[in-house]
C-alpha positions in Angstrom: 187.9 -255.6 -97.5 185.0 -255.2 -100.1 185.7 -255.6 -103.7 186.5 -252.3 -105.1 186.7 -250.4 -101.4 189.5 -248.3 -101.1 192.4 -249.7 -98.5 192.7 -246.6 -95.8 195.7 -244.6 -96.1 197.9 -244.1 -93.1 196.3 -240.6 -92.3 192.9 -241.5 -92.2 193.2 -242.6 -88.9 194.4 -240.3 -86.1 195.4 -241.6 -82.7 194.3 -239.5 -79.6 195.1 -239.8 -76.2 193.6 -238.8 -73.6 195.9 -237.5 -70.6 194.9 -237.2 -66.7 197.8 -234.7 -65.8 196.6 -234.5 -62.3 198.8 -237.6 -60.9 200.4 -238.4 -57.7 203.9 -237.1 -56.6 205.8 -240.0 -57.7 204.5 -240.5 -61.3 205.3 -236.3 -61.5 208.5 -237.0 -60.3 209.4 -239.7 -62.9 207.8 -238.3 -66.0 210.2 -234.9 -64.7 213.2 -237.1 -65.5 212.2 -237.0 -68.8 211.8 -233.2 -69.9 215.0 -231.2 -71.4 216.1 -228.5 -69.6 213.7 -225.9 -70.9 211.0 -228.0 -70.3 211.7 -228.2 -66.6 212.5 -224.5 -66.6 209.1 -223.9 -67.7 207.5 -226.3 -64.9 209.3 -224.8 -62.6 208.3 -221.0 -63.4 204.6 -221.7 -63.1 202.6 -219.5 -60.6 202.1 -222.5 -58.3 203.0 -225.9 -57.9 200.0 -227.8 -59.0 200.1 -226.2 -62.4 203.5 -227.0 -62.7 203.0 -230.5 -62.1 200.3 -230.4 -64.7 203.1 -229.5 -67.2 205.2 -231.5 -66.2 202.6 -234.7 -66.8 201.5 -233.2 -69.6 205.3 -232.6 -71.2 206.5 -235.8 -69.8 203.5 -238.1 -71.6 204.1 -236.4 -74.9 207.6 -237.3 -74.9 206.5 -240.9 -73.5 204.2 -241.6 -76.3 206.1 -239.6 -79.2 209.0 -241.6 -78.7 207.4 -245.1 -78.4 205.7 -244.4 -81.8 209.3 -243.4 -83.1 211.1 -246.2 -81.5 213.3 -243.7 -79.6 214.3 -243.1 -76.1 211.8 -240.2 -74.4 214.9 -238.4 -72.9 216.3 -238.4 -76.5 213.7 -236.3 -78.5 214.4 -233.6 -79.2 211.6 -230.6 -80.3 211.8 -228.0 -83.2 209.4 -225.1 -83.4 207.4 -223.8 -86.0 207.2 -219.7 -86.8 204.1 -219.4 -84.1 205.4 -222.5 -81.6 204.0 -225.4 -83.5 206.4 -228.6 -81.9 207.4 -231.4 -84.0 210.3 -234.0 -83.6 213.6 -232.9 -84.5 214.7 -236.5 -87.0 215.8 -237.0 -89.6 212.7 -238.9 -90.8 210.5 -237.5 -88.8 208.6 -235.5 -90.5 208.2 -237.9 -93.5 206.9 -240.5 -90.6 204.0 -238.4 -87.8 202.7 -235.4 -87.3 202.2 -234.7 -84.0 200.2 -232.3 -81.6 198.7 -231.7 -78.1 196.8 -229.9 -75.9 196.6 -229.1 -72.6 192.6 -227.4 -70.5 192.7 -228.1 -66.5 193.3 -231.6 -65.3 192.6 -232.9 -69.0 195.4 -233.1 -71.9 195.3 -234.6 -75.3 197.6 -236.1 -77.7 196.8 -236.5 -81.6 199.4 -238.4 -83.7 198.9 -238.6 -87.3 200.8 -240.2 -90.6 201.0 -238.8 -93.8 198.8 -235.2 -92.3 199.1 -232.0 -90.6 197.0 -232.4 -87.7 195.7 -230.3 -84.5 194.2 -231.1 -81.5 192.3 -229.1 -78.9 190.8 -229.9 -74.9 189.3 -227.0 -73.6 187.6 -227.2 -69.7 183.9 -225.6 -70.5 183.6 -222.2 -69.1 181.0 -220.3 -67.2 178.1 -219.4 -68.9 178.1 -216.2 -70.2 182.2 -215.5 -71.1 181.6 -217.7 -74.6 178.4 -215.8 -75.3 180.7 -212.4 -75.1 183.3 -214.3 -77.4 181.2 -215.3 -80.0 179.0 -212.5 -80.3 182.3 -210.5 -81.1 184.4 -212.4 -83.2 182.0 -215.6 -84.7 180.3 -216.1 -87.9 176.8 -215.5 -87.8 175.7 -219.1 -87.7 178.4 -219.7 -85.0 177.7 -217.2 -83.2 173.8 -217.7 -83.1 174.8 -221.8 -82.1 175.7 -220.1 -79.0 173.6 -217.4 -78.1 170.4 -219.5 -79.5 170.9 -222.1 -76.9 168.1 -223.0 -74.7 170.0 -222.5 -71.5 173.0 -220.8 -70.6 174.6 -224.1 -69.8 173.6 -225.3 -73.7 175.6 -222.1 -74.8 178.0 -222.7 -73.2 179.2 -226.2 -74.0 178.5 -224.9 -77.8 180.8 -222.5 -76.9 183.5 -224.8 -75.8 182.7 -227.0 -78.6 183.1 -224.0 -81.5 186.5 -223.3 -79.7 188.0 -226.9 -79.9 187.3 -226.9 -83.3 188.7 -223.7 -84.2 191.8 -223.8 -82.2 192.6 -227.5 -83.7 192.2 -225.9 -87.4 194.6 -223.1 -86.4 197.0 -226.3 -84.7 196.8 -227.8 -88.3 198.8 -224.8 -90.1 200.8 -223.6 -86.8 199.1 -220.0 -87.5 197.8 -217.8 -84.8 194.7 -217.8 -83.4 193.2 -214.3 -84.6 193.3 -216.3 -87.8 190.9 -218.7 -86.7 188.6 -216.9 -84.9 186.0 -216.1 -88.2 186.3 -219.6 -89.6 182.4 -221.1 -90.4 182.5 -224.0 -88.4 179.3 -224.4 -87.1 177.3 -227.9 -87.9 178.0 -231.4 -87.0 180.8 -233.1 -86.6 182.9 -233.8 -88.7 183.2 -230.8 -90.6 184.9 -230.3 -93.8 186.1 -226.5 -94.3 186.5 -225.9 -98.1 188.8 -222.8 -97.8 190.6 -221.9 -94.6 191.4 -218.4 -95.5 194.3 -216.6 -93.7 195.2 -220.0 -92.0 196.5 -221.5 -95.3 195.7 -223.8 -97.8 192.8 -226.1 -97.8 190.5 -228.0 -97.3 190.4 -229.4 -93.6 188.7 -231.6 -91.9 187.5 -231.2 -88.2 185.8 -233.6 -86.0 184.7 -233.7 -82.6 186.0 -236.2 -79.8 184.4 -237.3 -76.6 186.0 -236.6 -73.5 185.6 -237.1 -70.1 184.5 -234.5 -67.2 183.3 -231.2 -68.2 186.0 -231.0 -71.1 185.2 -230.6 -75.4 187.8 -231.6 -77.4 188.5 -231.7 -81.4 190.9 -232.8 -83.7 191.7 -231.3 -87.2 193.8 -232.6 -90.0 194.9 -231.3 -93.6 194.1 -232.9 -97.1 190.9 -233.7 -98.8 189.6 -236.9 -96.9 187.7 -237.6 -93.5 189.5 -239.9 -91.0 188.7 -241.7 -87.6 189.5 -241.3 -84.5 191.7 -244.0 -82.6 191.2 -243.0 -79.0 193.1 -244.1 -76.3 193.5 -243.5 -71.8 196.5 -242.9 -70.9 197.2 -244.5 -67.2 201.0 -244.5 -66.1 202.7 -247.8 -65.6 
């Protein structure tokens, strides 16, 4: 360390991991072992199969990596939910110890665990052109907005779109609030960006900053306090 540089808290750096949930029968059917009982409720009541193999995987490598950070058994954490759904490990030194929070777009999930910080995370699968022009036209800032509709090609506007939406929907993650609440947040800009005052979400500032993905995915990760952070990114392969 340089002479006079500041040593990096815990929260300034965020791990991420990136989750393939399309895997093969056998990985599904071990990583199911591992979900409580509403969790495989849940996988089971989804309008087909594949999707509910995709929670499944999705669930099941969540509690994987959680629990490994915690130095717990997966099958033993337990979840408790914020006022809109926002998970967090139910310990008693838990919450003193990581933050935690996912997402979950097509065959693509992600995992953001932080120390010290709120934090959300977002994947979303980039849509076809022309729904995120609709979107952002009705409910973005201006300068959001005209990100996306400015674009040279409705391909361009597109992945702005997807972009915009990770961002917002990881600031939103960061306070548990609902998503109507994000929707007018000035976010537009490169990444990362630091949002002074996050208005009906709660207090501020945040901090949001893009993440690269695979495939045709955006993703973004958001955290609370006054000071940027890194991303520690890491693939997810089963054993």
């Amino acid at each position: 360390m340089k002479p006079g540089a500041r040593a990096a808290a815990p929260g300034d750096v965020i791990d991420l991991w990136v989750v393939p949930i399309d895997q093969p029968p056998a990985v599904v059917g071990r990583l199911r072992g591992l979900l409580d009982p509403e969790e495989r409720t849940r996988a089971d009541r989804a309008h087909d199969p594949a999707q509910g193999a995709r929670f499944t995987v999705a669930r099941g490598v969540v509690r994987l990596l959680v629990a490994e950070r915690l130095g717990i058994g997966a099958a033993e954490l337990v979840w408790q939910h914020g006022p809109h759904g926002k998970p967090a490990p139910l310990l008693p030194s838990a919450s003193d110890r990581i933050q935690v929070n996912w997402s979950g777009s097509g065959a693509l999930a992600v995992l953001a665990i932080a120390e010290g910080r709120r934090v959300g995370a977002d994947v979303e699968e980039v849509r076809r052109p022309g729904v995120g022009e609709r979107i952002a036209r009705r409910h973005f800032p201006p300068l959001d907005a005209a990100s996306v509709l400015d674009a040279r090609t409705p391909e361009e506007g597109a992945d702005r779109f997807a972009e915009l939406w990770c961002r917002r929907e990881a600031c939103v993650k960061v306070h548990g609030a609902r998503l109507a609440q994000g929707l007018g947040l000035p976010l537009a800009g490169p990444s990362p960006v630091r949002l002074g005052d996050p208005g009906a979400l709660g207090p501020g500032p945040l901090w949001v900053s893009d993440v690269p993905v695979p495939g045709p995915y955006r993703a973004a990760v958001a955290a609370d306090l006054d000071r940027p952070f890194t991303v520690r990114q890491h693939d997810w392969v089963p054993g």
